[in-house]
C-alpha positions, 0 to 999 in steps of 0.5 A: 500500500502507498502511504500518503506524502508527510510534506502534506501533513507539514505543509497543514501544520505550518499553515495552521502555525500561520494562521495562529500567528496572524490570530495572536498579532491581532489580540496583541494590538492594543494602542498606547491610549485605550478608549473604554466603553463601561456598560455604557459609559466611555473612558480613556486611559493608557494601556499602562493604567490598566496593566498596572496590577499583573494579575488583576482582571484588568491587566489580563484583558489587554494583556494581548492572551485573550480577544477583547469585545469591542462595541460598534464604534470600535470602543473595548466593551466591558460588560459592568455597570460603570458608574464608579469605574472612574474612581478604580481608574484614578486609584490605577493612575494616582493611587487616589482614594475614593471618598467615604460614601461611596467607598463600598461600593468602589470595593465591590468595583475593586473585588470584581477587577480583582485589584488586591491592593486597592481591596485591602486599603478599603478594607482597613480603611475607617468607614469600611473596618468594622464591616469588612474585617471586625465583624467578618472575624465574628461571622467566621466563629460560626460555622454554618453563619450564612445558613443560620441567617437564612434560616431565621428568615425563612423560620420567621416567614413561615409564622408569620404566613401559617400562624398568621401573626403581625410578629414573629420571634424565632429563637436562636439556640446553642446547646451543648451534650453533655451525657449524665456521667456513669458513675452517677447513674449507679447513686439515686441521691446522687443522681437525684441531685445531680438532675436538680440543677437543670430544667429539663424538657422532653424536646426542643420544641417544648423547651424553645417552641416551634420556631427555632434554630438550634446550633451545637456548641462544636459549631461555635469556635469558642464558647457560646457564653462569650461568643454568641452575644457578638453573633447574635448582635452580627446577625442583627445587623446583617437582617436589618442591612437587607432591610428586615425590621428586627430585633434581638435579645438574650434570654440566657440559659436559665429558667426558675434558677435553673438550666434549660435542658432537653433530655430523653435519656441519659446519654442525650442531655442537651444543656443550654449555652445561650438562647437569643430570641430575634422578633421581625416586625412586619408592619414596621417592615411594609410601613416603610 
């Protein structure tokens, strides 16, 4: 059998080579001035403004590896709400600082470009600290922070759309097991006295009613009694930023003197270490 001629094969791999090549001169083109078009508003920079930051979005898009959309009178397209893209440019061109009303929203800008540097100054910056560093440190101490928020809500709609009330309270509840220990469960008077320092009920719902969520200790990075307050008072203002009207306060672990507990046997006693009720008001809510 005849086999086919290898120079063919050459002859298709260099043109291939060359079309490539024609291809990457293309998106390697970018002139010294570039004209941008953000979601509708124009700008124009140098192509060293927007390279700045290597690794930045920015840098990567006209970094000559990538095709860059252009709208129909030939301006680089970035399909992004445009109104602060002024203030990311001056930050690239003068390390200049937005001022302090808008400064979140340049972060949003900031964190989508992927501009580290200009992303932690505003993070550290007064009017943004004690959002983006102080009580993200707290939201971290609970493990399972964004789903208790949710559930709160979820909790709270629901009384209010079966029970059909004007406010709803859903308690927040963080308990500890702590099984009886076996030496006392051999010592009725032991174990007598050992049971009358809780307040015991046969489940949650009887202890906390029916609206409630429950976290357990070991979900909580650190203990409860020092923890949960600052959670409680996070979780507050995260629910009143999205614009629910509500609020929160401990009821503390204690009922007549004594722990709240909930226990259907020995090896399964649940011991309270905080309990904070979050009450949504949502005619408040509607009147605003």
């Amino acid at each position: 059998m005849l086999s086919k001629p290898k120079q063919n094969k050459i002859a298709i791999m260099s043109q291939d080579d060359e079309d490539w090549e024609r291809h990457t001169e293309h998106i390697n083109s970018f002139p010294n001035i570039i004209n941008l078009n953000v979601g509708g508003k124009l700008f124009a920079t140098r192509l060293t403004t927007l390279q700045r930051f290597p690794d930045s979005m920015l840098a990567v898009m006209f970094s000559g590896r990538h095709d860059v959309d252009r709208d129909s009178d030939n301006n680089f397209f970035i399909d992004r709400d445009g109104t602060y893209f002024h203030h990311v440019l001056n930050y690239l061109r003068d390390d200049i600082l937005p001022p302090v009303h808008c400064a979140e929203e340049v972060l949003k800008e900031a964190l989508y470009y992927g501009i580290d540097d200009l992303i932690d100054i505003l993070k550290s910056s007064p009017c943004l600290f004690a959002e983006y560093t102080v009580r993200e440190n707290i939201r971290k101490r609970l493990v399972c922070y964004n789903y208790v928020r949710d559930e709160l809500v979820r909790l709270a709609r629901l009384e209010a759309e079966e029970d059909e009330v004007l406010i709803s309270n859903v308690r927040l509840v963080t308990t500890k097991n702590q099984p009886i220990p076996r030496d006392l469960q051999f010592s009725k008077q032991a174990y007598k006295q050992y049971y009358r320092k809780f307040k015991t009920y046969e489940s949650f719902e009887k202890c906390y009613g029916q609206y409630y969520v429950h976290i357990p200790a070991e979900d909580v990075v650190g203990h409860p009694d020092e923890v949960m307050n600052n959670v409680a008072a996070c979780l507050h203002h995260d629910l009143t930023h999205i614009g629910y009207k509500c609020t929160q306060k401990s009821e503390g672990s204690y009922v007549d003197h004594k722990i709240r507990t909930v226990t259907w046997c020995d090896d399964e006693f649940h011991v309270c270490m905080s309990c904070h009720v979050f009450k949504f008001d949502w005619l408040s809510l509607n009147s605003t």
